[in-house]
C-alpha positions in Angstrom: -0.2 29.6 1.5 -0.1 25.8 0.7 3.5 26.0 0.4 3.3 23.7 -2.6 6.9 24.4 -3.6 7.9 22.3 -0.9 6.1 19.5 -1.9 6.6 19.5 -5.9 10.2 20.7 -5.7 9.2 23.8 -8.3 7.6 26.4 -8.5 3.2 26.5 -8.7 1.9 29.1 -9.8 -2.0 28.2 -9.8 -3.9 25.1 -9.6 -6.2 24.2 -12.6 -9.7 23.6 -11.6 -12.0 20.5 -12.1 -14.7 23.2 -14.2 -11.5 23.8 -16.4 -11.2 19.9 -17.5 -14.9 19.1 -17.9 -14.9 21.4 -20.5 -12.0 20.5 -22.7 -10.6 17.3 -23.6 -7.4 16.9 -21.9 -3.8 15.4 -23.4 -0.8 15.0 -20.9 2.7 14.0 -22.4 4.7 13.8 -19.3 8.2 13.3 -21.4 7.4 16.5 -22.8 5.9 18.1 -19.5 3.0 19.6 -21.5 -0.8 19.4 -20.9 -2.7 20.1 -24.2 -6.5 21.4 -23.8 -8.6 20.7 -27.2 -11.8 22.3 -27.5 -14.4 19.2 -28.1 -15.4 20.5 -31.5 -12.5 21.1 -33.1 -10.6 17.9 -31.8 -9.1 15.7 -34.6 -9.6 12.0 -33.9 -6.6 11.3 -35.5 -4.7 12.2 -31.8 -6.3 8.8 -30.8 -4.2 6.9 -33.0 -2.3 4.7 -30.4 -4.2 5.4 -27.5 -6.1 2.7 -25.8 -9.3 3.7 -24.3 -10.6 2.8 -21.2 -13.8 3.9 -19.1 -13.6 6.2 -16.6 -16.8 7.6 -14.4 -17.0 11.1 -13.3 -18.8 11.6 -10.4 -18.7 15.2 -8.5 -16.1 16.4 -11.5 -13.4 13.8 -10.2 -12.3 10.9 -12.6 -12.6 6.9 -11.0 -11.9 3.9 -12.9 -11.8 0.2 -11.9 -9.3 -2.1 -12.2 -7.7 -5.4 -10.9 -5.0 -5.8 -8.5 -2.9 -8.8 -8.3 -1.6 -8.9 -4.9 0.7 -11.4 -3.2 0.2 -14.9 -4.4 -2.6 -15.6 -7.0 -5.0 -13.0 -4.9 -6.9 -10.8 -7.0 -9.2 -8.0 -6.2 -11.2 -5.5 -8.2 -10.8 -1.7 -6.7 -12.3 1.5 -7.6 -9.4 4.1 -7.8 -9.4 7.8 -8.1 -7.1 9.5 -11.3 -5.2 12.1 -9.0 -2.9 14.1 -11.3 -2.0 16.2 -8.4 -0.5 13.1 -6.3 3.1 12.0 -7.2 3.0 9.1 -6.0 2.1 5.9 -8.8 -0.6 3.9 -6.1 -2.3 4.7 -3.1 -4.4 1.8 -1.7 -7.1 2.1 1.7 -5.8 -0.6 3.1 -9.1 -0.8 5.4 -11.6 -0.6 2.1 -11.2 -4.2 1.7 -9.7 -7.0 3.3 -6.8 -8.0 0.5 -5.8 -4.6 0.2 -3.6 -5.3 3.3 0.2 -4.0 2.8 2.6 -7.3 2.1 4.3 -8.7 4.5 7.9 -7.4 3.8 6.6 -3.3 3.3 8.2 -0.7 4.9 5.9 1.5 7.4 6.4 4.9 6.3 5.8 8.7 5.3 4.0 8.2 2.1 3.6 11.5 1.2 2.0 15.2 1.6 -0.7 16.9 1.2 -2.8 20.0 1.8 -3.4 18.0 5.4 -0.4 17.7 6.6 2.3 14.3 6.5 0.5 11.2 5.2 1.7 8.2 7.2 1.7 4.3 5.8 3.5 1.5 4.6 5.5 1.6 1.0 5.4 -1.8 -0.7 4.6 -3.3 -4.3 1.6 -5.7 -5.9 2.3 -7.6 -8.3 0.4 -6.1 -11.1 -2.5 -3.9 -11.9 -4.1 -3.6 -15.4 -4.9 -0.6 -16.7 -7.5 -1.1 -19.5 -5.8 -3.6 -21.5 -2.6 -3.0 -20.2 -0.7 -4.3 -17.3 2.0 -3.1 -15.0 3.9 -5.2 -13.2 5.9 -5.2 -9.2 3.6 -1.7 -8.8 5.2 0.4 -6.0 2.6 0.7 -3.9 1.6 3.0 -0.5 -0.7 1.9 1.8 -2.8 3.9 4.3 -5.5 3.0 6.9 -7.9 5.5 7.2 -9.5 6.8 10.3 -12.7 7.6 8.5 -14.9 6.2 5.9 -14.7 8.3 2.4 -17.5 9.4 1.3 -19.5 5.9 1.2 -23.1 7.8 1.2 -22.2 10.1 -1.9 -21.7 7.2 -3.9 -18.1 7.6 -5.1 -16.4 5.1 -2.3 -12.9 4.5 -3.5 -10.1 1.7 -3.1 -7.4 4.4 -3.6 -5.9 6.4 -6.4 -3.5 6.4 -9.4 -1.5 9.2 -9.4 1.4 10.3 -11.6 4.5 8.0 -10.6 2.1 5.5 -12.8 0.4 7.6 -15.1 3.7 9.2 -16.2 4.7 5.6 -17.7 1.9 7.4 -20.5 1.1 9.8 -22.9 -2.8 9.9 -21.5 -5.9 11.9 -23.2 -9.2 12.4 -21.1 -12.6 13.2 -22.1 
């Protein structure tokens, strides 16, 4: 029905839900392509060892986190971004959610992806870095998107963007 083959290249058999995440802890290891659910009281800490943690906030069973942007020059700006392990893509910024999160000057407009809405139109460029926790990437491919419409301001979970895999899949990632 969503013809999600054609997006991911392979086949989908079922979408896992939100309700099946909040109650397990979660571990993706994209070089192995395998998620790992561990029951909360029978997870050994030890599977921490290497991992640094960082604060998410879960509001209405989707993950946020904030982090900082360097853009072009010495800019900096701190954004709230959505962790979308459904998206492909490694960073999605409003561009109309605040004014530095405009696409640089030398980005390509462009068809930045698909989803259950139809084509998603933008511009493809990079940042120059963004931390994650303690850790920072650098020359960040980056999509940019203005938005007809405001996202959900009033229920509190107003977002910059999203992370999706083409970043997260630089990690081995566990979430609680």
């Amino acid at each position: 029905y969503f013809q999600f083959e054609e997006y991911t290249g392979t086949i989908v058999h079922g979408i896992l839900s939100a309700n099946i995440f909040s109650r397990y802890l979660m571990k993706i290891n994209y070089d192995r392509q395998v998620i790992t659910l561990y029951d909360r009281e029978h997870f050994n800490e030890r599977e921490l060892k290497g991992y640094e943690p960082f604060k998410i906030e879960i509001v209405r069973d989707k993950p946020y986190f904030n982090s900082r942007l360097r853009m072009a020059g010495d800019s900096v700006v701190d954004v709230k971004l959505l962790l979308d392990t459904g998206a492909g893509m490694p960073l999605l910024l409003f561009a109309d959610t605040h004014p530095m999160l405009k696409p640089p000057a030398n980005a390509l407009a462009s068809n930045i992806g698909a989803g259950l809405g139809g084509e998603i139109e933008g511009f493809t460029g990079r940042i120059r870095s963004m931390s994650l926790g303690a850790l920072d990437q650098n020359n960040v491919i980056t999509y940019f998107q203005v938005l007809d419409t405001i996202i959900d301001k009033d229920a509190g979970n107003s977002r910059n963007g999203l992370i999706g895999n083409g970043l997260l899949s630089h990690f081995s990632v566990i979430f609680d």
